[in-house]
Each structure stands twice: as C-alpha cells, then as structure tokens.
C-alpha positions, -999 to +999 in steps of 0.1 A: +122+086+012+135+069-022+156+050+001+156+011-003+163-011+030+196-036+019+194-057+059+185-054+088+210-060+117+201-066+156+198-031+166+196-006+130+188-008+094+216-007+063+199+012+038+211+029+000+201+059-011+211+075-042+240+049-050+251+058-012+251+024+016+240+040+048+241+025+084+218+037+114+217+020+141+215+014+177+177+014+178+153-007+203+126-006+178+123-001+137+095+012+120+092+007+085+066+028+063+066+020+029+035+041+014+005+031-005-011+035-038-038+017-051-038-017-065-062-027-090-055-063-111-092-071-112-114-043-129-107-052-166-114-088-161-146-081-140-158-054-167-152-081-195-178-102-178-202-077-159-223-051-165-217-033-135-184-032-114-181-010-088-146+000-077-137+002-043-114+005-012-075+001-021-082-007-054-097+028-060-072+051-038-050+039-004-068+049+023-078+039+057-105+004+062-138+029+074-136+047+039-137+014+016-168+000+040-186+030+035-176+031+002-188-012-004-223+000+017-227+031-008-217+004-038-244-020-022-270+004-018-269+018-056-277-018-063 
C-alpha cells in the first residue's frame, strides 16, 4: 500500500515507498491491485441539461458489474 511501481523487470517489480527504492523479485507471476474509487466527470454537465440524472455504477461507488446493473434496472424502472 502507498507504494508506487518505478519498472518492472523479467522476473520482480522495483517499487518506492516512502522515499525508499525496493526490489522483489524472482516471481513467475505479478499481480498488480491498484484500488478503486468512484469516478464521476459527467453528472454536472448531465444536470445542466436534464431534469433527471440518475447516478450509477462506478461513478456512484467502486464496486463489482451485478450491483451497477441492478442499480441501471432500479434507475430504469423509477422512470
């Protein structure tokens, strides 16, 4: 965590955390998990020119794809 990813190499990652260049290595596979929060550019600009907007998915709160289809097929049906 906090950690930012400098290069990766053929078999490990070089990485610095708190002003400190780490190496790990010796790996056959690298996962890399960054985290989520929501993302949201659009609202104000669709508010500005509709009277309804519905906020939905990623843009309302990182989750998984099931929740932000129910939540567009709640959206629809309030319609």
């Amino acid at each position: 965590m906090n950690a930012t990813v400098k290069k990766f190499n053929e078999d490990g990652v070089v990485y610095e955390k708190g002003g400190e260049e780490i190496i790990i290595g010796e790996f056959d596979t690298i996962v890399l998990a960054m985290g989520v929060k929501p993302y949201n550019p659009l609202e104000e600009a669709a508010k500005a020119v509709c009277e309804e907007v519905y906020v939905i998915g990623d843009a309302k709160e990182a989750g998984p794809a099931n929740k932000a289809t129910e939540a567009g097929l709640c959206a629809a049906l309030s319609l």
